[in-house]
N, C-alpha and C positions, 0 to 999 in steps of 0.2 A: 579245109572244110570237108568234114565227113556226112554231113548229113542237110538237109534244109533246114534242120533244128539249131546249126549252126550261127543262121542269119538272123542278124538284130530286127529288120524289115520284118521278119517270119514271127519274130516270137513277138514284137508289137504288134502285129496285126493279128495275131490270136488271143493276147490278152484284149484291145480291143474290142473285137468282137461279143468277147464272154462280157465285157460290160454294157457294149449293144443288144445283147441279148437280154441280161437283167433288166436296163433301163426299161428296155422296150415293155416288158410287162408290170409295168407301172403305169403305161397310155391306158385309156378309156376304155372300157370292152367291146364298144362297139371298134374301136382300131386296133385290136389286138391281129385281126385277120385280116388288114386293110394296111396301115401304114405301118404298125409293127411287123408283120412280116417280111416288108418291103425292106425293112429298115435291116434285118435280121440275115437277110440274103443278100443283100450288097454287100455288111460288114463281112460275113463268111466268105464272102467270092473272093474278098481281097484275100486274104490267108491263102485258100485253095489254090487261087491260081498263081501266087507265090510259088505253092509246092509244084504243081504241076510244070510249071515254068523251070525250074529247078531239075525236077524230072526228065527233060528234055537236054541240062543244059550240057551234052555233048552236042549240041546242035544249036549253036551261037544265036541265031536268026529266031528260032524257037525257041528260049529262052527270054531274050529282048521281046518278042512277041505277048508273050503270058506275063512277064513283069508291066508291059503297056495296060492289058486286061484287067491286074490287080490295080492299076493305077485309076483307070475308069471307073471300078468299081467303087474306087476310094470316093474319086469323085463327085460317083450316085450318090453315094454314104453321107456326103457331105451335104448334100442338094437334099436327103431326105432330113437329117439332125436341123436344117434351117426349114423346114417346113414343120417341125416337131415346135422347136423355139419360138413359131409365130404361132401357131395353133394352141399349144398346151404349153402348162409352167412344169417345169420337168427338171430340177436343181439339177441335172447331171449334163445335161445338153452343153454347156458352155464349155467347160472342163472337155468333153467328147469333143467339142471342132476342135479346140487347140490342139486336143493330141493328133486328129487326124490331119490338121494342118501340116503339125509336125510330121508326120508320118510321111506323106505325100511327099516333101520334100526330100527325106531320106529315100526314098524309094528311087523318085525322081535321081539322086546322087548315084545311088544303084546301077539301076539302069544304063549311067552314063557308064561308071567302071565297068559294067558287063561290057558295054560297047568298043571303049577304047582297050579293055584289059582282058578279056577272057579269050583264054587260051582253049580251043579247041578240045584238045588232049585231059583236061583238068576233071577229076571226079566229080 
């Protein structure tokens, strides 16, 4: 793995994202700067602190650390797409948990192989 562009976690959570973004300016315009945002910035955190996480990972602990952070994020992410679904009819929202569900999971799998597999020494 030469890069974090490497990781499947990485390049879903930034595809992701770019559809949390579109969706999101589709909400009302009074929530564009209310729950849109919110929504806009959780999906982004998960990617970033992917990479950041990544960035660190000669530093095992630091790595597991930020991979946890993108999981939270995910979390948020998931916690605001179910406040979107009950608020507004937003054809994309369904589609959007499942993949984060999915996502989540993978990550969650991640995590563990960083835990039990990553080699100090590894680029």
């Amino acid at each position: 793995m030469k890069s974090y562009k490497d990781l499947e976690v990485y390049n879903t959570a930034f595809e992701l994202a770019v559809k949390i973004h579109k969706m999101s300016l589709k909400l009302p315009k009074h929530e564009l700067y209310e729950q849109g945002s919110q929504i806009r910035r959780s999906s982004k955190s998960v990617k970033d602190s992917i990479v950041e996480g990544y960035g660190r990972r000669k530093y095992k602990a630091d790595f597991i650390k930020f991979l946890i952070y993108a999981h939270a994020s995910l979390l948020k992410c998931i916690s605001q797409l179910q406040m979107i679904k009950t608020l507004y009819e937003v054809k994309e929202v369904d589609q959007l948990l499942i993949d984060y569900e999915n996502l989540g999971g993978k990550l969650y799998n991640f995590m563990k192989y960083v835990e039990k597999n990553w080699k100090v020494s590894q680029n």
